[in-house]
Every structure is written in structure tokens, then in C-alpha cells.
N, C-alpha and C positions, 0 to 999 in steps of 0.2 A: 319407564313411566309407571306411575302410580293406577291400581285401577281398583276402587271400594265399589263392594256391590253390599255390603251392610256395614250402617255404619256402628253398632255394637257389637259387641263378644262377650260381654260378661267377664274378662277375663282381668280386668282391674279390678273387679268389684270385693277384693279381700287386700284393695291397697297395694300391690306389686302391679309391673306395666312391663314390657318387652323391649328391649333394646332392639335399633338394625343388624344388631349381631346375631338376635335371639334368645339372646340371656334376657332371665328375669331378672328385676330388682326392685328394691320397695319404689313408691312413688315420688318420696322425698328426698331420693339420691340426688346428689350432686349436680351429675351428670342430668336425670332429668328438671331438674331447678335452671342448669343453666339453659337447655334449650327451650325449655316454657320459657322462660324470662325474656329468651329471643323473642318467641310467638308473640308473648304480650308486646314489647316495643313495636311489631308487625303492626300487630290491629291499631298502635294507636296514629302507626302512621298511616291505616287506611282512614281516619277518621280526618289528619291533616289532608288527605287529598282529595277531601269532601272540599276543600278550602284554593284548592292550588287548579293551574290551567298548563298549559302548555309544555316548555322547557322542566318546568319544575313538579308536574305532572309526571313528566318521563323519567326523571331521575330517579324520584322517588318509586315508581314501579320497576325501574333497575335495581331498587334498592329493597324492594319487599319479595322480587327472586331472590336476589342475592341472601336474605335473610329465612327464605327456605333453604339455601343450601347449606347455609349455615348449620342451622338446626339437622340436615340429613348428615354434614360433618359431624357432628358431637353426638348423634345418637349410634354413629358405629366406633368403639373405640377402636383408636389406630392399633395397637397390635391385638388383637383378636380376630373371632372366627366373621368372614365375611368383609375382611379390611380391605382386601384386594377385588378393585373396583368399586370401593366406595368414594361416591363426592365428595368432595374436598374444598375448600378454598382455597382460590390460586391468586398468585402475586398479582396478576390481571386486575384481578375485581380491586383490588386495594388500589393501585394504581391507577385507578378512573376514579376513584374515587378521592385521590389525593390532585389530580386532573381539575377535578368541578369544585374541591376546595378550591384551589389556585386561582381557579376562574373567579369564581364569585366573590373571592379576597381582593381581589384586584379592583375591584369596581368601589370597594368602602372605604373610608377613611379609617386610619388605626384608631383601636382601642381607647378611651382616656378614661374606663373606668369597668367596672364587672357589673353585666346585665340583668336585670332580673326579670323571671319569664315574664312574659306580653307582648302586648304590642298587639299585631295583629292574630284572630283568630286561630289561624296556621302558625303563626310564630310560638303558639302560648302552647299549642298540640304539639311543634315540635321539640320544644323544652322540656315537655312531659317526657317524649316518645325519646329525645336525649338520656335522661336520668333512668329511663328501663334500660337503654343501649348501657349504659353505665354499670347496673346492676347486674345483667348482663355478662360485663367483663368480669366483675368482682364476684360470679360465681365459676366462669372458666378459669380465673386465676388459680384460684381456691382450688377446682379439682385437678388443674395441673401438678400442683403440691403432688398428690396422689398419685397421678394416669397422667399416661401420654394424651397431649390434647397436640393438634398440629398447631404449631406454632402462628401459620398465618389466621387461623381463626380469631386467636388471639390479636393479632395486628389487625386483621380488619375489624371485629368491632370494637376497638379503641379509637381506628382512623372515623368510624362510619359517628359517633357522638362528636368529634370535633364536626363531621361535613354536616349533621344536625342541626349545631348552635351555628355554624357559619351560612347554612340555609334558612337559618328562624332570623337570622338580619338579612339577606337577601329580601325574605318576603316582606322584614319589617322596612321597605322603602329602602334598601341596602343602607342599613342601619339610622336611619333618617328617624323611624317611630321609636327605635328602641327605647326600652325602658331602663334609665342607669341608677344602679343602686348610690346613693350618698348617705357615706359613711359615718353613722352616728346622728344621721339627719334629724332623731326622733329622741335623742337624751333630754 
């Protein structure tokens, strides 16, 4: 367990930051880009659940641990000092997640066009909070090139942007309010 009894140190204040390994490095690494990019998606889906109640209330708070552990994944790199016994993402979380896809697919009508954000409040937050998960990916990509990243972290947030846009039509009336883009509508 985590326990801060102050929350500064001074000790980013020349732009480097400390890995869970304990290594330094500058602030603009990779590695901490992608797990800020996490955090940001975090906050904007505490802001969707300003929006949400129940079922989808709880998902989404399964889904803002899972996206700390996330982040405690990518800040210890897998083979360095401190790897053993670090949190991880496990096929589990992926698989409930690919679960409450299935679920909530099942209830809409397929696709006859590409959405564009809206709809409801919640839906337009999570189209946001989609496109950070996205960003997201495309900086653990990127530093996998590099460093070993555990491969499921990588799968889960690729799976967690599809459970996003398929939870922003769930809320949008399961897809009943969405908003469909028509293509060239404006020439």
C-alpha cells in the first residue's frame, strides 16, 4: 500500500522524476509520457462518472483501479531493479473487460456508420477519455520499440478504448442518441 505523508520533495524541480525501480530520468521519457497519458484518461473518466449511476458507475471504478495499476505497471520496468513483485496487468482484468464489451454489444444494433463524439454528456466524456486511452497506447507502443513493456498492458489498454466507445453508446440510449457521422454531408 501506498502511504504519502508529504506530498513534495523538490526533487523534480530540475525536470528528472524517479521510476518504481528508482532510477531517475528526465520527465519527458517515454516511459513517464505513457503513464501520465494513463493518469490523464483516469481523471477524464472520473469526470464521466460525474454523469453515470449504477452498473456503469461500477465499471467504470473497476476500470480507474485497473488504470492505477496500470500506470504502477509501466513505471517499474520489467527487467530492472525492483521488477520482482511488481504489479502487473493480468489476463483477468482484460477478460472482464472483453466480458462487459460482449455484454453491452449485445444489447445494440450493429454499426451502419462511424460515430462522432456526443450524444449524451457521459458519452461525449467518454469519447474524450477514449482518444487519451488511445494516446495512451501509442506511447507504450512506441516505448516498447525500446524497453520491455509487458505485453498485457499493452492489450489491455487497446481492449479498455474499444470498452469506452462501446460504453459511450450504451449510455447514448444503447446507441439510440448517437451521433452518426455522414460522409461529405457538408460539401
Amino acid at each position: 500500500m501506498v502511504k504519502l505523508t508529504k506530498i513534495y520533495t523538490r526533487g523534480g524541480d530540475l525536470g528528472e522524476t524517479s521510476l518504481g525501480s528508482g532510477a531517475r530520468v528526465p520527465k519527458h521519457d517515454t516511459r513517464v509520457a505513457a503513464y501520465g497519458t494513463v493518469d490523464e484518461a483516469n481523471a477524464v473518466i472520473g469526470l464521466v462518472r460525474l454523469h453515470t449511476s449504477h452498473e456503469f458507475d461500477a465499471m467504470l471504478g473497476r476500470i480507474q483501479n485497473d488504470l492505477f495499476d496500470l500506470g504502477a505497471d509501466l513505471c517499474v520496468p520489467e527487467g530492472g531493479e525492483r521488477k520482482d513483485g511488481a504489479l502487473r496487468i493480468v489476463q483477468a482484468q482484460i477478460d472482464r473487460l472483453e466480458r462487459e464489451i460482449d455484454a453491452m454489444n449485445g444489447k445494440m444494433k450493429p454499426l451502419e456508420s462511424f460515430i462522432l463524439p456526443g450524444g449524451s454528456p457521459a458519452a461525449a466524456h467518454l469519447h474524450l477519455a477514449r482518444t487519451v486511452a488511445r494516446r495512451a497506447e501509442r506511447l507504450m507502443t512506441e516505448l516498447a520499440t525500446r524497453e520491455a513493456v509487458n505485453p498485457l498492458a499493452i492489450a489491455y489498454i487497446n481492449r479498455l478504448s474499444d470498452h469506452l466507445f462501446v460504453l459511450a453508446r450504451a449510455l447514448n440510449d444503447d446507441g439510440v442518441q448517437d451521433v452518426l457521422w455522414k460522409p461529405g454531408a457538408n460539401r
